[in-house]
Backbone as a ProteinNet text record, in pm:
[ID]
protein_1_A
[PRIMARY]
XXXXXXXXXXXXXXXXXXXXXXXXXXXXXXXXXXXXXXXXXXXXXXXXXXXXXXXXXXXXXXXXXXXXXXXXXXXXXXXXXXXXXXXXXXXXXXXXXXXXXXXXXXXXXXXXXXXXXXXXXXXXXXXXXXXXXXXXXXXXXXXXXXXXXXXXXXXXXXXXXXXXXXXXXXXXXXXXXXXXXXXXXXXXXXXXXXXXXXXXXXXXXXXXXXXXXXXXXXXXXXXXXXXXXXXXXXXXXXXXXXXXXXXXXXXXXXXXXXXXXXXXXXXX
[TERTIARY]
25309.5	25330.2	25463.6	25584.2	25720.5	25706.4	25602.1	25582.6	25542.8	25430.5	25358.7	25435.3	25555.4	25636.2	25700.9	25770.2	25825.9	25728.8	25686.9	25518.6	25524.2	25503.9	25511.6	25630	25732.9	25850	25868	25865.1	25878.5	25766	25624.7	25541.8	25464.9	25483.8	25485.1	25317.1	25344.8	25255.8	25120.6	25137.7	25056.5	24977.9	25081.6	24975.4	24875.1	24906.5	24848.3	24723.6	24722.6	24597.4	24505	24575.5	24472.1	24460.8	24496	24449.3	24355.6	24361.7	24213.6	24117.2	24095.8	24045.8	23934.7	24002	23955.7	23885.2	23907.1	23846.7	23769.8	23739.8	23611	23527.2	23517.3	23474.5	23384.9	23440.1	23367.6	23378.1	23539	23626.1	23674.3	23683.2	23734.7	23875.3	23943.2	24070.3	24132	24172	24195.8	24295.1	24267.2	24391.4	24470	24465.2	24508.6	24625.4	24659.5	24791.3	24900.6	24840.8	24925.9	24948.8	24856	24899.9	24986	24984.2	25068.5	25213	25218.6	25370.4	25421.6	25335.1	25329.9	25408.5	25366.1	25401.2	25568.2	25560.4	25689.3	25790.4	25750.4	25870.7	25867.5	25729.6	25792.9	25902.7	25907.9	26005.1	26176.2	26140.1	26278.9	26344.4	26242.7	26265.2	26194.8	26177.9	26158.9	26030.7	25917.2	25806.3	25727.2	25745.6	25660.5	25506.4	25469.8	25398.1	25238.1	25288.3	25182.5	25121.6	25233.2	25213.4	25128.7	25151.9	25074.8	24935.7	24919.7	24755.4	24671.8	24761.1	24728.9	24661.8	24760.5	24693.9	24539.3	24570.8	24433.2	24342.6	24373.8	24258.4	24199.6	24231.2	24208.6	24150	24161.8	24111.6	23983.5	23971.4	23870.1	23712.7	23819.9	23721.8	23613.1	23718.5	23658.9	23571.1	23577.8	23525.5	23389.5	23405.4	23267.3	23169.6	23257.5	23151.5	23097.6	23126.5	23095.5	22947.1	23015.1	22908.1	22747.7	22828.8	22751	22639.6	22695.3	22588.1	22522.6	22567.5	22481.2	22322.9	22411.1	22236	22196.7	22235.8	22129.8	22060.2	22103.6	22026.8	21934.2	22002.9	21885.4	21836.8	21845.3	21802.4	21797.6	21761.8	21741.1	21799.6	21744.3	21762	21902.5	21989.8	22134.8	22149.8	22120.4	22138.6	22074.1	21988.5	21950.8	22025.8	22100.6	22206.3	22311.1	22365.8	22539.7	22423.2	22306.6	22269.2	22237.9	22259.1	22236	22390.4	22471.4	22613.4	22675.8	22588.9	22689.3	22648.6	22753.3	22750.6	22662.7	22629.2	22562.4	22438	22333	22221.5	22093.8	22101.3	21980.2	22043.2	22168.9	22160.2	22249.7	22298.6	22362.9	22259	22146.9	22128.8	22051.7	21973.8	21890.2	21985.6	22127.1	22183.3	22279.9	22292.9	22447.5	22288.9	22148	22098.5	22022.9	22033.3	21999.5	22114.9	22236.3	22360.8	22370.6	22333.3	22315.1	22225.2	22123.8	22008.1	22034.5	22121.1	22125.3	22205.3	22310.5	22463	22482	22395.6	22405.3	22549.8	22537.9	22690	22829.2	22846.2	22925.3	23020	22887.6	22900.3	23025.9	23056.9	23141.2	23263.2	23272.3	23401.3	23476.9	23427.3	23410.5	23377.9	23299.7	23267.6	23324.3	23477.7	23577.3	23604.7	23587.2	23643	23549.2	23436.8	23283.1	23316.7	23281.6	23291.9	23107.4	23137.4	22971.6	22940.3	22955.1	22900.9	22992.7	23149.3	23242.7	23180	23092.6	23056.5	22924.1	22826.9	22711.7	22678.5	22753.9	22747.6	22772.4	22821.9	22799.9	22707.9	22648.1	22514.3	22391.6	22392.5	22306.4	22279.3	22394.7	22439.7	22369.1	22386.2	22334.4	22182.3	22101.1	21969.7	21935.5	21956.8	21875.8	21886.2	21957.7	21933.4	22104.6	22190.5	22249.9	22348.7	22410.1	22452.4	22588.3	22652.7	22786.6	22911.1	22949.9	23024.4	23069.3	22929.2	22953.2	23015.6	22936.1	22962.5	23118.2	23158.6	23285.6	23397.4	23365.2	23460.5	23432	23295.5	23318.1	23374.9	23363.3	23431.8	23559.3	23623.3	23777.3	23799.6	23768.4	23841	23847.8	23718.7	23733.3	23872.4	23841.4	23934.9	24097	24137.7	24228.1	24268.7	24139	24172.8	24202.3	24155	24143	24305.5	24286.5	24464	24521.5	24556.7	24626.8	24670.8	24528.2	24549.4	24662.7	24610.7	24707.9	24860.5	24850.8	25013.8	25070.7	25029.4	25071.2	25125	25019	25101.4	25162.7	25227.9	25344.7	25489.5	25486	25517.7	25568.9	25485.2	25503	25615.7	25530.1	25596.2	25657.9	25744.3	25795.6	25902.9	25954.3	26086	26021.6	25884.1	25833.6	25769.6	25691.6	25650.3	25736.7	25880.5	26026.3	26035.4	26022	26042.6	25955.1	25819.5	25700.1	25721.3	25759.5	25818.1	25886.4	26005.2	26093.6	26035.3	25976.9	25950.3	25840	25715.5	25625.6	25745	25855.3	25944.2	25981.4	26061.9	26082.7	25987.1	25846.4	25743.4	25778.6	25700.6	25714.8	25577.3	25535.5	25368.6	25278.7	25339.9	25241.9	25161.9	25234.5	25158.6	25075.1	25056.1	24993.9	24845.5	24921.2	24807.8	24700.1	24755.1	24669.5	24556.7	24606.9	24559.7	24437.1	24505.1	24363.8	24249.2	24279.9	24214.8	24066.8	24164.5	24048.2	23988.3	24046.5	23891.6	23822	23861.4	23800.8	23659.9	23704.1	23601	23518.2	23532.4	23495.8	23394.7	23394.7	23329.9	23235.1	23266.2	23154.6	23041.5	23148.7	22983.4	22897.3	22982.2	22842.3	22805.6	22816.3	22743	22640.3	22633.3	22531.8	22414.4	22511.1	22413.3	22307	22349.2	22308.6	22183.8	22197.7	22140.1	21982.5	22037.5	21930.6	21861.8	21921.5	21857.7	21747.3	21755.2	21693.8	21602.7	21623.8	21521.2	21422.3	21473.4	21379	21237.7	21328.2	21240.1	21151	21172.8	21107.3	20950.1	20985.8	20848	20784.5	20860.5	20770	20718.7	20715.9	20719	20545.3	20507.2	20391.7	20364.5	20308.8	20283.2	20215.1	20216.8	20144	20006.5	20026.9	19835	19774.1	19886.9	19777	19747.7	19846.8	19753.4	19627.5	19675.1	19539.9	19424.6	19464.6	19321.3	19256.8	19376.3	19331.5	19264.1	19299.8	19269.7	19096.9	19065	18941.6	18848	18871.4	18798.9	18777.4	18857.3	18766.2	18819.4	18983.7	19042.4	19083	19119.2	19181.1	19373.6	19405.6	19509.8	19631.7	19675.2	19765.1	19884.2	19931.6	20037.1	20112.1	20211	20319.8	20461.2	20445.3	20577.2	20662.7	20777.8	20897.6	21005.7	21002.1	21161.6	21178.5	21299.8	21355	21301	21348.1	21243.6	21352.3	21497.2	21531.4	21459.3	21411.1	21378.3	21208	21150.8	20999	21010.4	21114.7	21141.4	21194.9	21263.5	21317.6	21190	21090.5	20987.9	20876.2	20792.6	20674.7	20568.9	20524	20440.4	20377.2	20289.9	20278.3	20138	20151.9	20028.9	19937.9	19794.9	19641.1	19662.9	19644.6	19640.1	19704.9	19860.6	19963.1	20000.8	20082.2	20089.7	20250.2	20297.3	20415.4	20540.7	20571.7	20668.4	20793.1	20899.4	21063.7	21024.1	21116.6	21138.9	21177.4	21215.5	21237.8	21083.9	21034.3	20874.4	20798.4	20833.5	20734.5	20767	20920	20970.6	20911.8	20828.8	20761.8	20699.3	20603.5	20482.8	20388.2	20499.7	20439.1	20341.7	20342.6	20309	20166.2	20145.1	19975.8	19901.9	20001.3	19884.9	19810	19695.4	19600	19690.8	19624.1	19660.6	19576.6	19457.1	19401.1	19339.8	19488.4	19482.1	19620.4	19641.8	19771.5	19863.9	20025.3	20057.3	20155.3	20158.5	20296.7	20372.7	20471	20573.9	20671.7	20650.7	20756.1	20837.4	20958.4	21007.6	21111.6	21244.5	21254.4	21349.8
8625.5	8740.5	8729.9	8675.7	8646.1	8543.2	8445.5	8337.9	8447.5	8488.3	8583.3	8631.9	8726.3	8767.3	8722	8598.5	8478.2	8419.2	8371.4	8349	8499.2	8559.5	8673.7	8692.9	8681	8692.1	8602.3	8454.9	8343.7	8331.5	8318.6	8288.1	8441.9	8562.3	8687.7	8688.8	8699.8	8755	8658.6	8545.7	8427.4	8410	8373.6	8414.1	8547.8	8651.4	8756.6	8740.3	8671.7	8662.9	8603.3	8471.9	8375.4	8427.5	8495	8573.5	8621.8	8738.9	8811.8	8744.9	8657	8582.6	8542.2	8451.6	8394	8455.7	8548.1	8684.9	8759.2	8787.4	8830.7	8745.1	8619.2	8501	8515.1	8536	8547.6	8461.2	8409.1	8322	8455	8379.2	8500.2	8470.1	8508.2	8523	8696.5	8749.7	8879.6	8895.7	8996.3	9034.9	9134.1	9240.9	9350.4	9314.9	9237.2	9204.4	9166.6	9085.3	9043.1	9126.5	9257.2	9363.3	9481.4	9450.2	9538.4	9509.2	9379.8	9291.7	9345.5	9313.1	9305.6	9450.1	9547.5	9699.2	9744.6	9676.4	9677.1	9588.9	9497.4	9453	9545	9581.7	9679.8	9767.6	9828.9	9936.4	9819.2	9732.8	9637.7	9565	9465.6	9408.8	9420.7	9559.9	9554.6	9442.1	9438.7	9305.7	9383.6	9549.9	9594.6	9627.6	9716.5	9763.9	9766.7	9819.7	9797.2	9658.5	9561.7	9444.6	9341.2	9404.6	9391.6	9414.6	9582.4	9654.5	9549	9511.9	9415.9	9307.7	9251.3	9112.1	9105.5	9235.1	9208.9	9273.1	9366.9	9427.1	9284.8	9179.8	9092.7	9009.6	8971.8	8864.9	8936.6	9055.3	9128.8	9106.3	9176.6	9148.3	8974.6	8901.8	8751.5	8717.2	8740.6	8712.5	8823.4	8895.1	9036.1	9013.9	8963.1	9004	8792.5	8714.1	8583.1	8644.5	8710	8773.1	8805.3	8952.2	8986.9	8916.5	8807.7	8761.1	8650.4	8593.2	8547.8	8618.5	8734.4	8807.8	8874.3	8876.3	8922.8	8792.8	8656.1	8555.5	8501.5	8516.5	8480.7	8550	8726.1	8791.2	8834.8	8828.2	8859	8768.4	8636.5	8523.4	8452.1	8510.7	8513	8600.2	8693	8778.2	8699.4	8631.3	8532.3	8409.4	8384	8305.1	8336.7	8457	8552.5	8579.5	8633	8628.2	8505.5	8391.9	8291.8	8281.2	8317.9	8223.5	8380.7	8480.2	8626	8601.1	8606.4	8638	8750.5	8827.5	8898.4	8934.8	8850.5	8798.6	8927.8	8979.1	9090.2	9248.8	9233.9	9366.4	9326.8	9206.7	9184.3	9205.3	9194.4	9222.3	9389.2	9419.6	9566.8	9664.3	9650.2	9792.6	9808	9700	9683.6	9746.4	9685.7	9740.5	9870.9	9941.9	10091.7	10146.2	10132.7	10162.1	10163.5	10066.8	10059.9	10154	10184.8	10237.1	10362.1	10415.5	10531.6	10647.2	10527.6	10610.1	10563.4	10412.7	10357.5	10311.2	10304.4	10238.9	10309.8	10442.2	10487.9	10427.1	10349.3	10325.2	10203.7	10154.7	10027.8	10074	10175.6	10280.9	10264.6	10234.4	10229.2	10104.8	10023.4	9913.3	9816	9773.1	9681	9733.8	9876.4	9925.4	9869.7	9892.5	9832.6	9681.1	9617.6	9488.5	9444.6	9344.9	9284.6	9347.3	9506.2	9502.4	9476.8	9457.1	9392.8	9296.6	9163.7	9059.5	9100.9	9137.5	9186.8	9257.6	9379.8	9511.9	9456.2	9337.6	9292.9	9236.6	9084.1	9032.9	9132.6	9216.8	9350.9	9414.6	9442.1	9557.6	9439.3	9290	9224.6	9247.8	9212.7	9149	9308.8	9453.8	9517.5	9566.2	9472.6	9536	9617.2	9640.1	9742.4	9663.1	9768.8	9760.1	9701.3	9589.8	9509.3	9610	9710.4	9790.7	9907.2	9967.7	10032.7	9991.8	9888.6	9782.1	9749.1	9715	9697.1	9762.9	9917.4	10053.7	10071.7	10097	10155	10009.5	9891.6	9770.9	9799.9	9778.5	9836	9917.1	10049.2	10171.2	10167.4	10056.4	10038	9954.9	9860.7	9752	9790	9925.9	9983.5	10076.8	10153.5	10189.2	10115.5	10073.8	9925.1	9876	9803.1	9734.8	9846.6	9962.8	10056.6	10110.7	10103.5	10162.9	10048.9	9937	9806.6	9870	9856.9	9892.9	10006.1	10100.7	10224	10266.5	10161.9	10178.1	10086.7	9979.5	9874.9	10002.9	10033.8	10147.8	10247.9	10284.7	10407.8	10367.2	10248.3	10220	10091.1	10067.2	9941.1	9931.8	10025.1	9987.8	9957.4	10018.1	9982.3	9810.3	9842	9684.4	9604.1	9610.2	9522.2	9480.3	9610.3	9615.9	9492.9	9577.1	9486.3	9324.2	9262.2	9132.4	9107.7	9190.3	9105.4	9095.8	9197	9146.4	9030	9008.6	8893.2	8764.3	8765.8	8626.5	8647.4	8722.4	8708.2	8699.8	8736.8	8702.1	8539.2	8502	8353.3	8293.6	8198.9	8124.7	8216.7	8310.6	8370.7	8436.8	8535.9	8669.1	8576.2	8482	8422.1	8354.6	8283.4	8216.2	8340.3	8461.3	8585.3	8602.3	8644.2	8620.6	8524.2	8455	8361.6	8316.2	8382.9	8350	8464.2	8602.9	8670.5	8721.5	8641.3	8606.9	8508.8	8423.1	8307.4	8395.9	8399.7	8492.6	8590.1	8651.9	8771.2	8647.3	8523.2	8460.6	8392.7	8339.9	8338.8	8417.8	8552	8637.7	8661.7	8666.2	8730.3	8563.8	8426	8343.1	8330.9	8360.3	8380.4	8483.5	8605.1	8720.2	8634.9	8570.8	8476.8	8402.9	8329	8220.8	8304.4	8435.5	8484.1	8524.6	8611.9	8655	8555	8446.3	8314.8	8313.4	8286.6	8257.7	8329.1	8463.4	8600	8605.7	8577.6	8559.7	8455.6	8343.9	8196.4	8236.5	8307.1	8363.2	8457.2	8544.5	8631.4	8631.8	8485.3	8469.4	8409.2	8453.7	8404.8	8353.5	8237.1	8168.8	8232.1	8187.8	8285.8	8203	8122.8	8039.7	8109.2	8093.8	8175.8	8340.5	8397.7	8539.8	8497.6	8441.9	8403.5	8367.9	8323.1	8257.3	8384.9	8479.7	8575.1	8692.9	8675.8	8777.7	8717.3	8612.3	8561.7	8526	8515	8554.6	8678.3	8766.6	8921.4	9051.1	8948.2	9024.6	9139.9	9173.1	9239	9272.5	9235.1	9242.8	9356.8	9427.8	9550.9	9461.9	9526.2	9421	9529.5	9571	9629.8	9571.6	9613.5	9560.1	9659.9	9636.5	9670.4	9656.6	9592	9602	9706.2	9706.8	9866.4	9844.3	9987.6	10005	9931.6	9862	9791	9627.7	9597.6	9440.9	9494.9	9610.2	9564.7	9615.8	9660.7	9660	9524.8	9494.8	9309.9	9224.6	9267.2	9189.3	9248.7	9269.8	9378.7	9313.3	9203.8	9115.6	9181.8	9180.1	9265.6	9152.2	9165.9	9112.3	9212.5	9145.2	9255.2	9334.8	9418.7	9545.9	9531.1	9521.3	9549.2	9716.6	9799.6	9915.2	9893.4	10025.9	9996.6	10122	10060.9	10119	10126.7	10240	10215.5	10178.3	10104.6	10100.4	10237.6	10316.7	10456.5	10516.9	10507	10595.9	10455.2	10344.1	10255.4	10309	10338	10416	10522.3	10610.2	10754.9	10703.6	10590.7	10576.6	10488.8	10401.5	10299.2	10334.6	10461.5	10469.5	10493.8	10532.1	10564.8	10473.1	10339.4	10226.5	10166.6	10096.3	10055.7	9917.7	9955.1	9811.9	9710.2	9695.5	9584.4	9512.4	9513.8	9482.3	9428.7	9253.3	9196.7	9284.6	9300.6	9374.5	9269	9293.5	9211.6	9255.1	9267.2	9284.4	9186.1	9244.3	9122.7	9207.6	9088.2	9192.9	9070.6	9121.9	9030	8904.3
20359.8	20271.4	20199.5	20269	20200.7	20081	20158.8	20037.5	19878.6	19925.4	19813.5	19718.3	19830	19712.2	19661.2	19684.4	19604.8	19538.7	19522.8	19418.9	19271.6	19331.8	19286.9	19160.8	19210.1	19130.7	19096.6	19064.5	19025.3	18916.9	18965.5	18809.5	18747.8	18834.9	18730.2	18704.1	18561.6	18528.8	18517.8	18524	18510	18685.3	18780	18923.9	18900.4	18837.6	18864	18809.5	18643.3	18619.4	18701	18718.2	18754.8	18897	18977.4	19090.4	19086	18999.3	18937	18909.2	18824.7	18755.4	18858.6	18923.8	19041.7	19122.2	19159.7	19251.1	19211.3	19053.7	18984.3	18945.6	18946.8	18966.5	19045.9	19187.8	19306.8	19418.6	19377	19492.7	19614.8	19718.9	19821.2	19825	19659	19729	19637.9	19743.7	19749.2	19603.8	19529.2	19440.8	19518.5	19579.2	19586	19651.2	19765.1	19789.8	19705.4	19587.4	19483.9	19413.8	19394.2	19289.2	19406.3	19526.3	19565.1	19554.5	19612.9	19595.3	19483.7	19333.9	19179	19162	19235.6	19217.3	19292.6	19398.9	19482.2	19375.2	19250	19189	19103.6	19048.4	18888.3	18938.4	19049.4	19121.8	19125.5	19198.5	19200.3	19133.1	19043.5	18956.4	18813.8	18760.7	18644.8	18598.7	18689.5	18573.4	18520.4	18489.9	18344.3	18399.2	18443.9	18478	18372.4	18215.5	18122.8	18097	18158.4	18087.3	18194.9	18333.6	18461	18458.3	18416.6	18386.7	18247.9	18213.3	18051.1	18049.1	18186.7	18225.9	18296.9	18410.2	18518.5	18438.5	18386.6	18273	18200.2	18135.9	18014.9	18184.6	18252.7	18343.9	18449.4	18425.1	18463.6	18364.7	18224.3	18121.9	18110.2	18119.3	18074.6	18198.4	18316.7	18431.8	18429.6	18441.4	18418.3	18275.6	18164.2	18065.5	18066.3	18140	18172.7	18257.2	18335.7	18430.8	18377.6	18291.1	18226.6	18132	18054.2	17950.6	18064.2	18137.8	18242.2	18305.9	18375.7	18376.4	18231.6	18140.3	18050.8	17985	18013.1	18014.4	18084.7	18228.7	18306.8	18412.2	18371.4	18462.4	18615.8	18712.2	18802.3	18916.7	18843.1	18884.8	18921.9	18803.2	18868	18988.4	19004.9	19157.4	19230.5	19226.7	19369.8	19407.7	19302.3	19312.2	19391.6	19367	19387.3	19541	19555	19711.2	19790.4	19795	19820.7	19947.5	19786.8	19858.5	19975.2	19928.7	19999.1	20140.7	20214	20390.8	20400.4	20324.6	20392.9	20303.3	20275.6	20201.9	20196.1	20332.4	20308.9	20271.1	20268	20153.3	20012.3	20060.9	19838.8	19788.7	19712.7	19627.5	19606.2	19743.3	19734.2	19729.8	19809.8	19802.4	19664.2	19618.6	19485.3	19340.6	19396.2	19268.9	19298.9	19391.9	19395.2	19379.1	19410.9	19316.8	19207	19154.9	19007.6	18961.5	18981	18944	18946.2	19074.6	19116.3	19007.2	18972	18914.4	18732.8	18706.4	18594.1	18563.7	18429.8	18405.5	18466.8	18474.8	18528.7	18702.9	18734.8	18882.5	18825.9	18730	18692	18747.8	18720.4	18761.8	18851.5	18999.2	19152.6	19168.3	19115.5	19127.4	19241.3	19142.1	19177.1	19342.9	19393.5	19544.7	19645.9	19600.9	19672.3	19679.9	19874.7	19858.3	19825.4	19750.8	19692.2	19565.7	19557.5	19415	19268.8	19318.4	19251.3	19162.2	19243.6	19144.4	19117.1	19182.3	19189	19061.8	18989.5	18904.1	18790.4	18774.3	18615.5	18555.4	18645.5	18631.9	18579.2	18705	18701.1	18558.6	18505.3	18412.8	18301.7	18269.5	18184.3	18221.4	18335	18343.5	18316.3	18320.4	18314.4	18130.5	18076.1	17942.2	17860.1	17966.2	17887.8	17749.4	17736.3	17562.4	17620.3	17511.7	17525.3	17522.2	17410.7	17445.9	17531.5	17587.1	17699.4	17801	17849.6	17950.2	17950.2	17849.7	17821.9	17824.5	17819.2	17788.9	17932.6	18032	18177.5	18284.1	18223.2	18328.3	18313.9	18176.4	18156	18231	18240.4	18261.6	18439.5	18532.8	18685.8	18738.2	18620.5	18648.9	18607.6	18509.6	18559	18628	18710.3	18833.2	18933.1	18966.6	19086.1	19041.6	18968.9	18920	18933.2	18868.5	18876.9	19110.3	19125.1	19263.9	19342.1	19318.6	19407.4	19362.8	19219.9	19145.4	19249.4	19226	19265	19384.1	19520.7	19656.1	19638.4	19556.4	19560.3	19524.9	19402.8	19351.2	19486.6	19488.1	19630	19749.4	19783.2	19938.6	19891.9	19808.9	19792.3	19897.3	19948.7	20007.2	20185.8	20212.6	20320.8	20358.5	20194	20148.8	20242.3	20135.3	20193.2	20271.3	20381.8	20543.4	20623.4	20569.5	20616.1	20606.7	20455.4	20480.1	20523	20537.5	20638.3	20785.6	20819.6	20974.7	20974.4	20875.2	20864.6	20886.7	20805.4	20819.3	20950.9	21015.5	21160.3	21253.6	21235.8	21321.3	21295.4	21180.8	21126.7	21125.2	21191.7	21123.2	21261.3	21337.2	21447.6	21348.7	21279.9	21197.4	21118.5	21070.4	20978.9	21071.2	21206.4	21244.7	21335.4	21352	21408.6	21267.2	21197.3	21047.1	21053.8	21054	21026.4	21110	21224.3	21343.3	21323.6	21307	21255.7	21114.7	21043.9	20932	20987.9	21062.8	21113	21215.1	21256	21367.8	21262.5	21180.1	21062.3	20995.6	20944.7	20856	20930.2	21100.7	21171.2	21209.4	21224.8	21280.8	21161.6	21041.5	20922.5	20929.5	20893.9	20893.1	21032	21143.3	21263.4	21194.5	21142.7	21116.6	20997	20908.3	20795.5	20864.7	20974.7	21034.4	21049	21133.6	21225.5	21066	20997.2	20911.9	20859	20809.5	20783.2	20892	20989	21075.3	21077.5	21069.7	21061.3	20956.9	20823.4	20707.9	20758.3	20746.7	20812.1	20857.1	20980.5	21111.1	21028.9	20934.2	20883	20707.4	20700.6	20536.7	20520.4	20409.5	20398.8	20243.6	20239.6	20071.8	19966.9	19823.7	19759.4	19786.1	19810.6	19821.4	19988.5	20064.8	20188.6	20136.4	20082.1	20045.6	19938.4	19855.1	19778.3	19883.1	19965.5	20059	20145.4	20161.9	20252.2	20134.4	20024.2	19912.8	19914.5	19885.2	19803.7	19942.1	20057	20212.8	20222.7	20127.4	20172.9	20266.2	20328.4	20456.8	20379.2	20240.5	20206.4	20257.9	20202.9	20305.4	20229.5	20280	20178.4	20096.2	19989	19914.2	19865.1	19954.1	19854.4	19767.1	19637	19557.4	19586.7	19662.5	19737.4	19652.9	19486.6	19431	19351.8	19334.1	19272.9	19124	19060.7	18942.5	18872.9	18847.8	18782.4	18731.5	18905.6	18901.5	18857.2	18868.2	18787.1	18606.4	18617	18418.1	18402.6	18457.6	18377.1	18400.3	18498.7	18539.8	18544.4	18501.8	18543.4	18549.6	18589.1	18641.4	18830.4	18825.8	18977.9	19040.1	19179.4	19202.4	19212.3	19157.4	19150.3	19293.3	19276	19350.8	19421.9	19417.5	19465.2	19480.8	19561	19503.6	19550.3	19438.3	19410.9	19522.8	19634.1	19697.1	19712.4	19765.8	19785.4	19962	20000.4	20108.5	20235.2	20106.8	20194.4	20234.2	20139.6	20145.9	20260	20294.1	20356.5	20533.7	20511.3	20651.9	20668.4	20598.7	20652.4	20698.7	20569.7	20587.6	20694.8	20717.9	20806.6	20935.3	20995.7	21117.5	21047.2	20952.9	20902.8	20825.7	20801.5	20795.8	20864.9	20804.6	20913.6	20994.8	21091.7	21204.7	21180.2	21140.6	21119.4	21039.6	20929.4	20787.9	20807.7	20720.3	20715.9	20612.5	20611.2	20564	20512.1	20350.7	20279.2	20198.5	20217.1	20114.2	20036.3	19909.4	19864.3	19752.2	19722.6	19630.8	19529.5	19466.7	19389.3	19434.3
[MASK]
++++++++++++++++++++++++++++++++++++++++++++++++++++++++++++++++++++++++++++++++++++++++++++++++++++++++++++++++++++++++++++++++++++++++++++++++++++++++++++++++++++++++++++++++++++++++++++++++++++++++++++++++++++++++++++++++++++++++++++++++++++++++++++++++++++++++++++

């Protein structure tokens, strides 16, 4: 953290971008420490606070609206991507797009505070259609809350900040190697949770040629389309007599389907 703030005060305003940058990207490396440090100098050393909001604002923008014309190119399909690489695969993409759905562009707002729908809410905001300047006026205005919030407790508690580094240097590489021990442990258990999840799907996945086989044998077998009403407007392709459910209504409903009928769900 001492390093940081030497980092910090040495390349300014240039670490900061490419901090951001990097981190709306969808690298795991944190901004908010750097914009807190960033805030504890505007208080000490004068590095200009507008010119701070200026930067992460402009490295927000280029990273989100990259985002953005991405899913309005390739749809959906970029979110299966950004869920591929997320630790935590079975709700990146269903809960960041009933968020979306729920609140619309406004949700951009909050966005950046939410972990996952940070990178998640821009793709989105392209594949379902919306307009370039909106998009642009509600990403701005998150991304200077968010920047603004880091600023502000630097600002606030700079003289605690202080404190706080100096004792990280008198700890010395302990505080650092505790640190890393538990993200270390934090990036294992969601990759296990990852594993099982996989495995899970695996036992319970079925082809589109075996339902076809079970469709045209006669078993009838129930077919609910399970994705939100975002992914059947970018897509509205359905299978024949599919019927169209939320996952909330399949939780009432489940106890009153038949038992001896295969049951499938799929979604996007």
């Amino acid at each position: 953290m001492q390093q940081l703030a030497q980092y910090v005060e040495k390349y300014g305003l240039s670490l900061i971008f490419v901090n951001t940058l990097l981190e709306q990207l969808g690298l795991p490396i944190p901004t908010i420490p750097t914009l807190i440090v960033a805030g504890a100098l505007v208080v000490e050393k004068d590095l200009g606070v507008v010119r701070v909001l200026a930067v992460a604002l402009l490295a927000c923008w280029i990273a989100d609206y990259l985002w953005f014309m991405l899913g309005r190119r390739y749809g959906f399909r970029i979110l299966k991507i950004l869920c591929r690489i997320s630790l935590s695969p079975d709700s990146c993409v269903r809960q960041t797009t009933a968020t979306f759905e729920k609140w619309g562009m406004p949700s951009l707002l909050i966005a950046k505070f939410v972990p996952g729908f940070s990178t998640v809410a821009p793709p989105l905001a392209g594949a379902i259609g919306a307009k370039t300047l909106p998009f642009l006026l509600y990403d701005g205005g998150g991304a200077l809350l968010w920047a603004g919030s880091g600023l502000a407790i630097g600002m606030i508690f700079h003289r605690a900040i202080d404190r706080g580094l100096q004792l990280l240097t008198s700890i010395g590489s302990q505080a650092f190697m505790v640190l890393a021990a538990g993200l270390l442990i934090w990036i294992l258990w969601k990759y296990w949770q990852r594993r099982r999840f996989y495995k899970a799907l695996r036992l319970a996945r079925i082809s589109p040629e075996d339902l076809h086989q079970l469709i045209d044998e006669g078993k009838e077998p129930l077919v609910f389309d399970v994705r939100t009403a975002g992914a059947r407007l970018a897509d509205p392709r359905r299978i024949p007599g599919a019927r169209v459910f939320l996952f909330p209504e399949l939780e009432e409903k489940v106890a009153d389907l038949p038992h001896d009928r295969e049951i499938v769900l799929y979604c996007t």
